[in-house]
DSSP file (Angstrom, degrees, kcal/mol; ACC not computed):
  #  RESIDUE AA STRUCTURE BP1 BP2  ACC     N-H-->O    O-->H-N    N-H-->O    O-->H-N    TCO  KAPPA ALPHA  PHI   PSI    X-CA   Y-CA   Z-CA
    1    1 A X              0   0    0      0, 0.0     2,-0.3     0, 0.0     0, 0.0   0.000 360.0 360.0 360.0 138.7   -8.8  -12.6   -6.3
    2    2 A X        -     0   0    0      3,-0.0     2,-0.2     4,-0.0    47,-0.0  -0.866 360.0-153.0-117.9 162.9   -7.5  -11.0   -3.1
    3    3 A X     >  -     0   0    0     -2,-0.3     4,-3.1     1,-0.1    -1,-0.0  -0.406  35.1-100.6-112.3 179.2   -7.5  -12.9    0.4
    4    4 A X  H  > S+     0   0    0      2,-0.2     4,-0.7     1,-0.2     5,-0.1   0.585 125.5  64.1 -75.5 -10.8   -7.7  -11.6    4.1
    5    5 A X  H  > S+     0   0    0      2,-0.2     4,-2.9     3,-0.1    -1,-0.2   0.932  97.9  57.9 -87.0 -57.4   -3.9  -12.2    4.1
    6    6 A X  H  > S+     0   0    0      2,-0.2     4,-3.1     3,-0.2     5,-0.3   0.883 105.7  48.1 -23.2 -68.3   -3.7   -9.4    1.2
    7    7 A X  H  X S+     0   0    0     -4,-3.1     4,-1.1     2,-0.2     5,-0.4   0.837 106.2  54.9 -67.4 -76.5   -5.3   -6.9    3.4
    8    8 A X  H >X>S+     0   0    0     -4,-0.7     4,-5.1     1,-0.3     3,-1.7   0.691 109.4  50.4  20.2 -80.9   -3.1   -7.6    6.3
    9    9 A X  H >X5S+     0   0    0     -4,-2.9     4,-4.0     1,-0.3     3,-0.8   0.967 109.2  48.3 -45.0 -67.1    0.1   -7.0    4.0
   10   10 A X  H 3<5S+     0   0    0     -4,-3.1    16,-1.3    -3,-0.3    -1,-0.3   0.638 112.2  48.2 -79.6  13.2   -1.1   -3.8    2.7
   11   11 A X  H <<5S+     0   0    0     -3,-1.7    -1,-0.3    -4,-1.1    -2,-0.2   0.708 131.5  21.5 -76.8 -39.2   -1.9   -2.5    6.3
   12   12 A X  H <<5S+     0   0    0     -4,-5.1    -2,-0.2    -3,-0.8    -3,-0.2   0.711 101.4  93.5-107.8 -13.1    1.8   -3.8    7.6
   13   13 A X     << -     0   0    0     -4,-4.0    12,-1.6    -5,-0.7     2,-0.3  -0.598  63.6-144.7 -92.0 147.7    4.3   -4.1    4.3
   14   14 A X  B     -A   24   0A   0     10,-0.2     2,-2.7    11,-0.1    10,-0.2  -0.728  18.9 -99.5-110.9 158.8    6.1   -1.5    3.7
   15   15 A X        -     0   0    0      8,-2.3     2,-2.3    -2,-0.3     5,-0.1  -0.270  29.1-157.5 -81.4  70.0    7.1    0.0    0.3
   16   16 A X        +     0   0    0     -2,-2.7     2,-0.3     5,-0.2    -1,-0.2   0.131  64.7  18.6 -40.2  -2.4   10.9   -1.1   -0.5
   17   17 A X  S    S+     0   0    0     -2,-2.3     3,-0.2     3,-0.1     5,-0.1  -0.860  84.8  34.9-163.5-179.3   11.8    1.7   -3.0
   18   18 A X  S >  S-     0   0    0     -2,-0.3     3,-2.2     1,-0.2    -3,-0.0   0.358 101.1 -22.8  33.3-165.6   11.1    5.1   -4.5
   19   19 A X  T 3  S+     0   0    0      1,-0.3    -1,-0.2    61,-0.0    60,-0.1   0.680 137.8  36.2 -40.0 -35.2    9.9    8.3   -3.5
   20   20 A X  T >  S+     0   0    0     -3,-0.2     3,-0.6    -5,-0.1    -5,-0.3  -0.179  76.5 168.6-111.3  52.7    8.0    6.7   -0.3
   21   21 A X  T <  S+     0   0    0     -3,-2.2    58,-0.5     1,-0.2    -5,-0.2  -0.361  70.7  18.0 -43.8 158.3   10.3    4.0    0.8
   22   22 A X  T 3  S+     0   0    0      1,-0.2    55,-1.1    56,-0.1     2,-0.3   0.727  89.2 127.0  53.7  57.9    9.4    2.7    4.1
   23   23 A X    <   -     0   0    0     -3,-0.6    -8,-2.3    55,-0.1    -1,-0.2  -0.960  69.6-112.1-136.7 120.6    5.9    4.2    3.8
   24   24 A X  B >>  -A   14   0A   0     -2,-0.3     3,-2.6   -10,-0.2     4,-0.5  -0.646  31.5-118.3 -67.2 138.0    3.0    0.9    4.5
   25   25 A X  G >4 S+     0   0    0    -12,-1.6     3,-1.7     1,-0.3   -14,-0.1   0.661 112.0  62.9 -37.9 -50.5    1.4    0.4    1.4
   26   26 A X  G 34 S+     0   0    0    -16,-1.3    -1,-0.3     1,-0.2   -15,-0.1   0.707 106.2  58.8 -69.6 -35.1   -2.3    1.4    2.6
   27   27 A X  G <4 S+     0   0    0     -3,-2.6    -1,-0.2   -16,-0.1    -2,-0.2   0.672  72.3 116.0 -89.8 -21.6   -0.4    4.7    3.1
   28   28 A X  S << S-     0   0    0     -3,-1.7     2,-0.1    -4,-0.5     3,-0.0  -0.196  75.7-109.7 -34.4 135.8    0.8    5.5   -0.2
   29   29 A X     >  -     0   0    0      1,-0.1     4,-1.4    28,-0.0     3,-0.5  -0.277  24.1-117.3 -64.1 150.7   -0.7    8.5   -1.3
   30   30 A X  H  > S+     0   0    0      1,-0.2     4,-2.2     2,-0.2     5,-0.3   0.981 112.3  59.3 -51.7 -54.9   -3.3    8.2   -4.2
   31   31 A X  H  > S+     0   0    0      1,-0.2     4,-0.6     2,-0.2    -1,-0.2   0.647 103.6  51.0 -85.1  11.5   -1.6   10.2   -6.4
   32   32 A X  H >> S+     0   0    0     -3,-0.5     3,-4.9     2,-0.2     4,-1.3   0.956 107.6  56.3 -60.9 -92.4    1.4    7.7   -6.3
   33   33 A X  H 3X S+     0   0    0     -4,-1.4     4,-2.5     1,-0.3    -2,-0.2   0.644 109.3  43.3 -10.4 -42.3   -0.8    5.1   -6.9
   34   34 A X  H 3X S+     0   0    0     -4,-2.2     4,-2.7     2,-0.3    -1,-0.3   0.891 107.6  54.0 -75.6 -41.8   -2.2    6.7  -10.1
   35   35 A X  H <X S+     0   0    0     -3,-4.9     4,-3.2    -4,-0.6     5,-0.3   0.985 114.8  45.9 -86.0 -47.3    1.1    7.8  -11.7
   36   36 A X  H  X S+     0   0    0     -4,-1.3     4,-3.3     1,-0.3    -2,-0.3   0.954 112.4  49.9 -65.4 -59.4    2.1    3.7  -11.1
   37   37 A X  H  < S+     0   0    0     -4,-2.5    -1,-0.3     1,-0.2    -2,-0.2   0.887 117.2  45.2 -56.5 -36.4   -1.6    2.3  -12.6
   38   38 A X  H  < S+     0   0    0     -4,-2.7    -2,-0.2    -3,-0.2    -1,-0.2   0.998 123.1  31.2 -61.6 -62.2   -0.6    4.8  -15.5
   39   39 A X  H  < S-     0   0    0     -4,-3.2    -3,-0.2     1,-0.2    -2,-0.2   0.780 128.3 -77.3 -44.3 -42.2    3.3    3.6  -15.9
   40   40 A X     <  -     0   0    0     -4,-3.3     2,-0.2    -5,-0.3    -1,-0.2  -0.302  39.6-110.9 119.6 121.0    2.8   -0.4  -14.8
   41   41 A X        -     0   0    0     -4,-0.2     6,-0.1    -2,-0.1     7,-0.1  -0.488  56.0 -83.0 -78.1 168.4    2.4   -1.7  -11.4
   42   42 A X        -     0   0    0     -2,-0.2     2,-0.2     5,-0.2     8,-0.1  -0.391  52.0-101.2 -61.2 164.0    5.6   -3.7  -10.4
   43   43 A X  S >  S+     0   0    0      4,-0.1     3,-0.6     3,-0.1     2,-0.3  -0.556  84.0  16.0 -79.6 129.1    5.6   -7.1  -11.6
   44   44 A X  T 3> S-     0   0    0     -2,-0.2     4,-1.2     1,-0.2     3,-0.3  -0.722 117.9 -23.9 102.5-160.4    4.6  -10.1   -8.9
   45   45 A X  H 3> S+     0   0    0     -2,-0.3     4,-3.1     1,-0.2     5,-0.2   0.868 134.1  59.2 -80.1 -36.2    2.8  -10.0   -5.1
   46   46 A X  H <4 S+     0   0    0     -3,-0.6     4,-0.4     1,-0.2    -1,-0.2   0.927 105.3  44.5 -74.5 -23.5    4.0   -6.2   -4.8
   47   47 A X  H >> S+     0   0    0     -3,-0.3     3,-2.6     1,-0.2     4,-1.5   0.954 111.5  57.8 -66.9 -65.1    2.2   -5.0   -7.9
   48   48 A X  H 3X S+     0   0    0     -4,-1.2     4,-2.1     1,-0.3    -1,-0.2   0.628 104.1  45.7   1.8 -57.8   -0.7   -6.8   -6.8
   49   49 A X  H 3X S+     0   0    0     -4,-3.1     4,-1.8     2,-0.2    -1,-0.3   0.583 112.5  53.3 -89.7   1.5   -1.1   -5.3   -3.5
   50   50 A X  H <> S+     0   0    0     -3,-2.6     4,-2.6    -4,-0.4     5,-0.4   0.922 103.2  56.6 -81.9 -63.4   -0.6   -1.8   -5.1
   51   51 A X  H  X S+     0   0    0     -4,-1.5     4,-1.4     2,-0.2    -2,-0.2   0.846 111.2  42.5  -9.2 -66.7   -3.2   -2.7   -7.4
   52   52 A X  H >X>S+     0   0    0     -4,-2.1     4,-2.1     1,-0.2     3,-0.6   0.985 109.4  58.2 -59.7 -50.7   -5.6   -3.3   -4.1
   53   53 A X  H 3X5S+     0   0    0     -4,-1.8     4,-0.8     1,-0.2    -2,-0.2   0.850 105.6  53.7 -47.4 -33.9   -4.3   -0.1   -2.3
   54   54 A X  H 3X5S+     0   0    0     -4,-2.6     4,-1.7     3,-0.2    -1,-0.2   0.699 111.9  40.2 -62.4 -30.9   -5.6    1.7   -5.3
   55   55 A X  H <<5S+     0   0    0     -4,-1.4     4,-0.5    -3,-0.6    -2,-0.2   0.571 113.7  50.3 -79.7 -12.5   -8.9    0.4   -5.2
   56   56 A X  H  <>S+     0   0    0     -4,-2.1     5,-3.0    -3,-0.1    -2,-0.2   0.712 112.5  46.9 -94.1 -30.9   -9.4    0.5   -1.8
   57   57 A X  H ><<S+     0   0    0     -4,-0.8     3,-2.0    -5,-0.5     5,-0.2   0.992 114.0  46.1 -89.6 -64.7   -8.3    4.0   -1.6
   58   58 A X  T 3<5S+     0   0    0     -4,-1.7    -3,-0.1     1,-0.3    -2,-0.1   0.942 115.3  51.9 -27.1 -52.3  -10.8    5.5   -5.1
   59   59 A X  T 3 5S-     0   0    0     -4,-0.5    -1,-0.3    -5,-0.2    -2,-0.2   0.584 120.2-121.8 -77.2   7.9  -13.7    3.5   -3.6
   60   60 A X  T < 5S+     0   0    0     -3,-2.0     2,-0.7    -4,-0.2     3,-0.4   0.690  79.0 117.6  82.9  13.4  -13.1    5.4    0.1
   61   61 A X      < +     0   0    0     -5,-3.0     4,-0.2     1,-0.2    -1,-0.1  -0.379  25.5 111.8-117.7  68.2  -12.5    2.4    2.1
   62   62 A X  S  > S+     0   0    0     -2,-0.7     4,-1.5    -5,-0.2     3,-0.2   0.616  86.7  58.2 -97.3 -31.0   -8.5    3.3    3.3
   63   63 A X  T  4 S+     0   0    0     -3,-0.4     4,-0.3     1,-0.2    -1,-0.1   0.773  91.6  63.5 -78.8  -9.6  -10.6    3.6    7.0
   64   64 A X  T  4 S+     0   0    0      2,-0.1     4,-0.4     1,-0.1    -1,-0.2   0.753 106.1  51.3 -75.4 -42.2  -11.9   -0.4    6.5
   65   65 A X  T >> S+     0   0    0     -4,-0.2     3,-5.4    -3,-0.2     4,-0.7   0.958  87.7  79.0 -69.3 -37.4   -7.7   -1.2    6.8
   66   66 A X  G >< S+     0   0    0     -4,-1.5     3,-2.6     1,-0.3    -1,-0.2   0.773  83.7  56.3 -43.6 -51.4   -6.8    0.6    9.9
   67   67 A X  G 34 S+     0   0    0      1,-0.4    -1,-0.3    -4,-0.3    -2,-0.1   0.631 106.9  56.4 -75.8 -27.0   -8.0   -1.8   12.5
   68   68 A X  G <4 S+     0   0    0     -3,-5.4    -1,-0.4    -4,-0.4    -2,-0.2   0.860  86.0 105.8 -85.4 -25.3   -5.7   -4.4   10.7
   69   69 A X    <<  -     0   0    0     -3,-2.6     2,-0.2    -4,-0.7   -57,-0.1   0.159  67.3-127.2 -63.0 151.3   -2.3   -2.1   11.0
   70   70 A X        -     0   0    0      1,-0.1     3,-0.1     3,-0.0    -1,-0.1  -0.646  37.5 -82.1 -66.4 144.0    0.4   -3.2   13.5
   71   71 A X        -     0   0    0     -2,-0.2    -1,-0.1     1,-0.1     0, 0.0  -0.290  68.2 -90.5 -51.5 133.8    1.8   -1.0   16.1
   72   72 A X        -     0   0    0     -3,-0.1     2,-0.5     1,-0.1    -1,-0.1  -0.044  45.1-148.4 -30.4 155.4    4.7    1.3   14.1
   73   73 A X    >   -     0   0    0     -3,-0.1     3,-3.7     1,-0.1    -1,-0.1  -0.995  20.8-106.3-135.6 154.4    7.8   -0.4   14.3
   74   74 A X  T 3  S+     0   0    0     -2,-0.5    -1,-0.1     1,-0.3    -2,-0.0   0.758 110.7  63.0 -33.5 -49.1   11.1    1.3   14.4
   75   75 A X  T 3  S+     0   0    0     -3,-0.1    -1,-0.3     2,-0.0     2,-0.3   0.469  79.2 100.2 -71.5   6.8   12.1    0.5   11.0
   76   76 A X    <   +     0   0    0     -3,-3.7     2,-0.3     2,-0.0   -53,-0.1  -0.743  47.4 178.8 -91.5 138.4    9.3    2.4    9.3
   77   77 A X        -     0   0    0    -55,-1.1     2,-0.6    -2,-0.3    -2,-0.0  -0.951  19.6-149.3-138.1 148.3   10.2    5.5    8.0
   78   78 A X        +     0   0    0     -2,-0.3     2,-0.2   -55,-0.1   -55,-0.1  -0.981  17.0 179.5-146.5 136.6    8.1    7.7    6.2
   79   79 A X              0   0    0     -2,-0.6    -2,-0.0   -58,-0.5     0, 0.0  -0.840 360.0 360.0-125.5 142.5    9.9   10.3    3.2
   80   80 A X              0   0    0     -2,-0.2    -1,-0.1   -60,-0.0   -60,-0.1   0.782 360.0 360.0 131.9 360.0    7.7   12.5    1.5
């Protein structure tokens, strides 16, 4: 089950490794998303919230998150 704190995170955490470090999870591109549900989400909270970002993002509702993000903050960096 995911909570209201869950969406929160995946508006404002950002993605600690791979091709989109420092990218907020909600922002990951789908087909990211895909390649990981095929391969194995990570193990633990972050897999978890990838898991949501992928479901939120098939069913169309990525525009349902915005309202939650935070203003940018310097240390986000977006690769890709």
């Amino acid at each position: 089950m995911f909570t209201k704190e869950d969406l929160v995170s995946i508006a404002n955490d950002i993605m600690p490794f791979g091709k989109y470090q420092g990218r907020r999870l909600i922002d990951l591109p789908e087909p990211y998303l895909l390649w990981f549900a095929d391969k194995g989400f990570p193990k633990g909270r972050l897999g978890k919230l990838l898991t949501l970002v992928l479901e939120i993002q098939v069913n169309g509702l990525t525009e349902l998150i915005t309202p939650l993000k935070k203003p940018n903050t310097p240390s986000e960096q977006h690769t890709g």
